[in-house]
N, C-alpha and C positions, 0 to 999 in steps of 0.2 A: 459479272454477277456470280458466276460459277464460284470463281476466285476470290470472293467475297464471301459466298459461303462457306467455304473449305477452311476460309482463315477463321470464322467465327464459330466453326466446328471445332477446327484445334483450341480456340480461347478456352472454348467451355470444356475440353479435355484435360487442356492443365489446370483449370483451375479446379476442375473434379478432382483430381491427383492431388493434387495440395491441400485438398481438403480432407482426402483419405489419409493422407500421411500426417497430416498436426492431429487427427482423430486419436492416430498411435501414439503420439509422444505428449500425453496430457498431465497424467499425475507425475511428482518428483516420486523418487523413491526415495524411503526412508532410510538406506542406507546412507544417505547423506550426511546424515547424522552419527555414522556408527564413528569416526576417526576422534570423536573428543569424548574425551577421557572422563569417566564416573566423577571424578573429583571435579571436575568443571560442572559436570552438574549439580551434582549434591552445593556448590558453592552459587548458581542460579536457584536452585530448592531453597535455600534459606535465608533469599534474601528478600526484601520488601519492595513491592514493586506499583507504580501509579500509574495506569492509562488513563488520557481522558480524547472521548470518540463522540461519533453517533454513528448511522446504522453501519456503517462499512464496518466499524470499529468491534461491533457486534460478528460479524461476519468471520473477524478475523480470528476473534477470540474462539470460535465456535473449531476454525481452524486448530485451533492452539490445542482444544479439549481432544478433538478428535486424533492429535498424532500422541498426545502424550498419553493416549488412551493403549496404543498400541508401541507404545518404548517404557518400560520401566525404571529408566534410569529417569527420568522426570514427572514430578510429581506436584504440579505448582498450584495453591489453593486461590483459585479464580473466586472473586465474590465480589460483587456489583456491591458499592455502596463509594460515598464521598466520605463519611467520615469513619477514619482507622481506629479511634481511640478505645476503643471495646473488641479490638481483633486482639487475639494470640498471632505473636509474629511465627513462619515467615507468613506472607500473603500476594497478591496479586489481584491489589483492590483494582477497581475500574467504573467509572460513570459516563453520562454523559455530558459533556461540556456546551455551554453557548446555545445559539439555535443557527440551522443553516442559515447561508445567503450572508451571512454577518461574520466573516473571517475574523474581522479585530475583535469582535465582542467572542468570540472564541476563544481568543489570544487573552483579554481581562477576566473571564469565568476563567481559565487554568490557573492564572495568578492566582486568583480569589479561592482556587482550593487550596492550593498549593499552603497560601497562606493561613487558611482556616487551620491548620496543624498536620496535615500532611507532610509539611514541608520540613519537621521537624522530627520525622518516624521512616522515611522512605529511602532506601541506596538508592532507587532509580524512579524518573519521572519522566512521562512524554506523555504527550496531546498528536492527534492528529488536523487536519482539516478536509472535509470532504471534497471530493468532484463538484458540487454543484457551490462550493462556496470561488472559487475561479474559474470565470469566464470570460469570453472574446470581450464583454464590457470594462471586469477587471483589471484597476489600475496595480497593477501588482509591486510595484514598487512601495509606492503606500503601503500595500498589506503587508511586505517584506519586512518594510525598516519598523514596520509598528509591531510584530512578532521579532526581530531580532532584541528592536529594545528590552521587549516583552523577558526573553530570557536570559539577556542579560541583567536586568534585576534581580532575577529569583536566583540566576549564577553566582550575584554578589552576596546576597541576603542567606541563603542556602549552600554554601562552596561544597559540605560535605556529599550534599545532592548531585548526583549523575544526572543531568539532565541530556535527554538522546531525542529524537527528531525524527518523523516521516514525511514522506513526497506525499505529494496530491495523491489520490486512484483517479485512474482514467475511465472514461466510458469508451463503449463499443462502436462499432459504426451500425447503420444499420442494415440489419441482415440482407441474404435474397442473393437472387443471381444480379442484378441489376446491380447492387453495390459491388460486389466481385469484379463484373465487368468494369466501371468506373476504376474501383483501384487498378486493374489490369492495365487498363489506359493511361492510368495518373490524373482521372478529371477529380477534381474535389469534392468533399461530402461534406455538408450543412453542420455534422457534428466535428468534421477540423479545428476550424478557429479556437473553440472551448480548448479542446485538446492541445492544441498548440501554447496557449496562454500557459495551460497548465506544464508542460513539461519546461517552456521556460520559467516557469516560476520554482520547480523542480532543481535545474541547473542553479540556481541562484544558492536555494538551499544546500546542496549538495557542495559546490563551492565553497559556502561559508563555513559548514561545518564538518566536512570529510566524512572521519570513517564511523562518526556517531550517526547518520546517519540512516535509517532503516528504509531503503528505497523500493518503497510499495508501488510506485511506478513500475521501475522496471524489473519486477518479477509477476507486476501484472501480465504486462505485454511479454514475458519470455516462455518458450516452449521447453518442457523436459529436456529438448536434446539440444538446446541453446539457440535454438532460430528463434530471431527474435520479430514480434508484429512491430510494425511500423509502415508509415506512410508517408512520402515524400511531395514535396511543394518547394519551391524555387531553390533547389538542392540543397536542401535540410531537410534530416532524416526525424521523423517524430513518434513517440512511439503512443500505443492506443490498446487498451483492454481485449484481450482475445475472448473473442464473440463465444468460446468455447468455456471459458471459465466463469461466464456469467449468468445469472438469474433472471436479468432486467440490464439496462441500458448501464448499469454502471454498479450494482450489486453482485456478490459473490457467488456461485454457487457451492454442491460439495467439494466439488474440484479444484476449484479456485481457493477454496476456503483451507482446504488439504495443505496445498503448494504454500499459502502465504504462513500456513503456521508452522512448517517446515525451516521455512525462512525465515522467519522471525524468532525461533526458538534458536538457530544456529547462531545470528545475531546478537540476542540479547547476553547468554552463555557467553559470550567475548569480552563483559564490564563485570 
């Protein structure tokens, strides 16, 4: 019994410790961004640019405002609306697309902008799909080959369009010492399977399309100093929304919001 508590004294000491030390390594810094050059920007500055989200997408962009709020070499005119035709170029329009739970009708609303005239004003276009649109019931193959088709039309129909690509967001597990403990042991948590679906539906994408790319997955799950969150199950590593960057079970908070626009600004700057 002694022996038993002594070990579960240590459990809860490292996982206290592990939780002190990701505390410290949350926000990216913005130095990240200092090694590309003015001209790389000024050349994302002026170009035309199409999101289409929902709330995550929202999240991220709020990211986007808030770092290029504090770097001056980027200056990108964020303005919510579907149709361009009344903008002064450059921009950085963005709507929402679809309604959750409905991944293909996601995938036909981005067409259906795309096509509305967007498609004919924009260098770069991408859509996301949210967390709750793939779960442990999701046949994701289905959702795959009907989004690949998906842009490979608008690829054919549009060739001048950049068309770039994001992962699933992951959610968190749920909090507490209780969940801690369980991971510490490798027993599994109720929000796995979701997560699991999603990160292989992640590799699919990322397979298919390399370095376009934009993997909101895994800058979810990663720490400033590179450790990365995950969770293991019949020796596959998976990765999962650190509890720290979050708002709610799968929304961003400032921090997280911070980090993905960080990352998404260095990214786009690349097309």
């Amino acid at each position: 019994m002694l022996r038993t508590s002594i070990i579960f004294l240590l459990m809860l000491g490292t996982l206290a410790g592990c939780q002190r030390r990701d505390m410290n390594n949350l926000r990216i810094k913005l130095s990240e961004l200092d090694n590309i050059s003015s001209q790389k920007w000024d050349e994302l500055n002026n170009k035309n640019i199409y999101f289409g989200h929902q709330s995550v997408g929202f999240n991220i962009l709020d990211g986007v405002k808030q770092v290029q709020a504090k770097f001056p070499d980027i200056h990108l005119k964020i303005i919510e609306t579907k149709d361009v035709s009344n903008l002064d170029s450059p921009y950085f329009a963005h709507s929402r697309v679809g309604k959750n739970l409905d991944p293909k009708a996601k995938c036909d609303d981005f067409k259906t902008v795309i096509e509305s005239g967007i498609g004919d004003k924009v260098d770069i276009a991408f859509f996301k799909l949210c967390y709750i649109d793939i779960l442990d019931k999701t046949d994701i193959n289905e959702v795959f080959n009907h989004y690949v088709r998906t842009i490979h039309y608008l690829e054919n129909k549009y060739p001048q369009v950049i068309f770039l690509h994001v992962t699933v967001p992951l959610t968190t597990p749920p909090g507490g010492m209780k969940t801690k403990l369980k991971r510490f042991i490798g027993y599994p948590l109720w929000t796995d399977a979701d997560n699991i679906k999603r990160n292989l539906f992640n590799m699919m994408l990322v397979e298919k399309y390399g370095n376009r790319v934009f993997d909101l997955a895994e800058y979810e799950s990663l720490y400033s100093d590179g450790k990365q969150n995950r969770f293991n199950k019949e020796g596959h590593a998976y990765r999962e929304l650190i509890l720290n960057y979050a708002s709610d079970d799968g929304h961003l908070n400032d921090i997280g919001q911070w980090n993905i626009g960080v990352k998404l600004l260095k990214f786009l700057q690349s097309f």
